[in-house]
N, C-alpha and C positions, 0 to 999 in steps of 0.2 A: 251247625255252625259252632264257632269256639263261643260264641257267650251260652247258647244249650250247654256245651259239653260242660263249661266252668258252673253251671249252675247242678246239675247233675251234682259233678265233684262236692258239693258244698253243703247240697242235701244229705250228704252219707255222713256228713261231719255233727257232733251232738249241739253244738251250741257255737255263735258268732260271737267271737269278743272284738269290742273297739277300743286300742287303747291311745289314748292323747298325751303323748309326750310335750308337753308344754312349757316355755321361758321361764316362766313363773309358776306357774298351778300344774298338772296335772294328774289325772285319772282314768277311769275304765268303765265301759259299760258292758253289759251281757246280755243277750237271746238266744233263747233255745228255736232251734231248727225248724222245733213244729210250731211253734208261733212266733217271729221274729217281728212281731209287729209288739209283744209285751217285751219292752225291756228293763232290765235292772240294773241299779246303778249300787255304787261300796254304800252302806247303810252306815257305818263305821270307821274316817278316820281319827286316829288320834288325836286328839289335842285340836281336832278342828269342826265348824260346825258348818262346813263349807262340802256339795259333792264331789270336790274335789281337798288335793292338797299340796302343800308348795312343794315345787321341786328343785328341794336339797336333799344333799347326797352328805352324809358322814360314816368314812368309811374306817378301818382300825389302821390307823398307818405300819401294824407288823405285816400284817400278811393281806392287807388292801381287800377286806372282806367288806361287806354290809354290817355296818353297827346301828343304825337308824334311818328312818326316809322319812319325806317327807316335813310337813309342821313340826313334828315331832323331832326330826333332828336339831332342827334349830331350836327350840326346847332347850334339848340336853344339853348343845353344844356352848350355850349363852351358862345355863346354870354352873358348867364347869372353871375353875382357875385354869391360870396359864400353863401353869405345870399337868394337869391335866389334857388342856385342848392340844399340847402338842405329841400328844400319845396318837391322834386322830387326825387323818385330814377331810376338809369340810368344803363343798362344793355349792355354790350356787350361782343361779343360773347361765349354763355354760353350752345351753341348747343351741343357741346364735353363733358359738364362737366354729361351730361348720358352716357357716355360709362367708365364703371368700367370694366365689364366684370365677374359681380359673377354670372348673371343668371336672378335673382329675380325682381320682380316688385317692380321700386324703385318710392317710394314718399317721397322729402326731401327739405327741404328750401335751396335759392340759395338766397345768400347776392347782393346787388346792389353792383356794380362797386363804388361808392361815398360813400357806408358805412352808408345810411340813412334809411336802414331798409332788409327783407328778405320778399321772397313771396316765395308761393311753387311753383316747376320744373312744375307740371304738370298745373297751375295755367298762368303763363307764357309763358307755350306753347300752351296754346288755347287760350291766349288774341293774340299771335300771328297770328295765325291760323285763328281764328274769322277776324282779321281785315282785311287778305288778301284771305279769302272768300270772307268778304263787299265789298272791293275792283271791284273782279273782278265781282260780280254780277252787280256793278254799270257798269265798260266797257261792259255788256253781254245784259245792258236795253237800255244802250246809243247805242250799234250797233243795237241793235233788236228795237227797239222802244216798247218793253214790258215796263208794267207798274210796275210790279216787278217778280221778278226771284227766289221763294223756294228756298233753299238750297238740297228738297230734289228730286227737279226734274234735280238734275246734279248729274252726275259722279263724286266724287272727289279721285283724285290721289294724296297721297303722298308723297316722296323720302324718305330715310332713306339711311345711311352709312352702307355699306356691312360687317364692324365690328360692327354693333351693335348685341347685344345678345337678347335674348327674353323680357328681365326685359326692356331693349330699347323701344323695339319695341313696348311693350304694355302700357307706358308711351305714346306713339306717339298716338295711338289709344284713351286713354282714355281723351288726350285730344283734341284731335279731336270729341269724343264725349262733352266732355266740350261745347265743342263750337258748337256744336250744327250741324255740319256737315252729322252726321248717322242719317238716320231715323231708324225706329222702327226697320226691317228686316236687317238692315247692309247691305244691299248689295249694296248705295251707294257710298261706297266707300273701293278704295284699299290703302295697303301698298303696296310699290314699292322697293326696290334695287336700289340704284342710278346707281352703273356700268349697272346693267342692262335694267333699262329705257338707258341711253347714248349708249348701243350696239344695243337695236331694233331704237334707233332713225337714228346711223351714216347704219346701213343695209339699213334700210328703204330710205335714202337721198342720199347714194351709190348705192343703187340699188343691195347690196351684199347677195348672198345666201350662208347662208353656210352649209354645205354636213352635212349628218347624219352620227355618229361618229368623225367628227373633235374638235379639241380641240383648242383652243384661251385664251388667256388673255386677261384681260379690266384692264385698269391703269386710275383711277379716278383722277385729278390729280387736287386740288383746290388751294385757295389760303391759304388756314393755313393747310389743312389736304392734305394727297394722303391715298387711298385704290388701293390696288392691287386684283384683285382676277379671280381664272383661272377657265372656263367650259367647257363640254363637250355637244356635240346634242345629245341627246339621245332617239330623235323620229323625222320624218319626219312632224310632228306638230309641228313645234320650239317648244319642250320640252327641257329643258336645265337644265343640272346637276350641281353645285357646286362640282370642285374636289378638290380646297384646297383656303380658303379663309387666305391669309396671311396680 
């Protein structure tokens, strides 16, 4: 069946990363292949005592590169004068501003927060993306003592808002390809559901089964957003149905 074959694919892979691209906060988690049940989360960010950290973006406004992420941008960006912050343009939280809801695959320029120029949505979400792959291949060489870590010998997972629409969704992908995540075949990596990564996670850490045919709600509930959204089992394979996503 295709879920053998995809599981197959995933064992040949050295390690699963999940990364949570989040409104506010986030972060990345890692498991190695042969035991995905141990996982590790960044031990280390900057300027924050949180596993996670906020997601601002401050980028160099010559050549629209990565100059800080994270707590940390926001840091640097506050301790600078004016003349200074407009060397730079500073982004937060711009993860929401892809959800319209008309469909289509959107590619559009997103204005920095300081008003010091525009970059495109899809451009900015795989500087993102990119930098917290770097990230965790760095924690993945430092635990393994590997000398470096492909992107395309991992799994990479990840999240998306259960109200996002297709035109979303393939904005998240495409710059996930940006960034150089997918190899040639795509099958390293998935799109995820956030309620639904968080329902096999709390099953899995409860130890809860639930029966074929029952019905549940998952209430996502963040720090700027909440997603509601209800499902049904509808196979004894944790198959699971969307009955009304509100």
């Amino acid at each position: 069946t295709n879920n053998h074959y995809q599981m197959a694919v995933y064992r040949k892979k050295k390690a699963i990363v999940g990364i949570d691209f989040g409104t506010t906060y986030s972060g990345f988690a890692y498991a190695f292949t042969t035991n995905p049940k141990e996982i590790y989360l960044n031990p280390d960010w900057p300027r924050e005592f949180n596993q996670k950290t906020k997601t601002i973006v401050l980028l160099k406004k010559e050549d629209k590169s990565l100059y800080k992420f994270g707590t940390e941008a926001e840091f640097e960006f506050l301790r600078m004068n004016r003349t200074q912050q407009s060397e730079y343009m500073y982004f937060k939280q711009f993860k929401m501003k892809l959800y319209k809801g008309d469909g289509n695959n959107r590619s559009f320029m997103i204005r920095a927060d300081n008003g010091t120029g525009d970059i495109e949505n899809i451009e900015l979400f795989a500087i993102v993306l990119r930098h917290l792959a770097n990230l965790c291949c760095e924690c993945i060489k430092t635990s393994t003592a590997l000398p470096v870590v492909p992107f395309n010998d991992i799994l990479w997972v990840v999240t998306v808002p259960a109200i996002w629409d297709k035109g979303g969704k393939e904005v998240m992908i495409q710059a996930a390809e940006r960034a150089g995540l997918l190899d040639e075949t795509r099958e390293n990596f998935l799109l995820v559901l956030e309620p639904e990564a968080a329902l096999i996670m709390c099953c899995e850490e409860a130890n809860i089964q639930i029966d074929y045919g029952k019905k549940f709600m998952v209430v996502n509930a963040g720090d700027e957003t909440i997603d509601i959204t209800a499902y049904e089992k509808v196979s004894q394979a944790d198959e699971l149905r969307p009955i009304l996503p509100l």
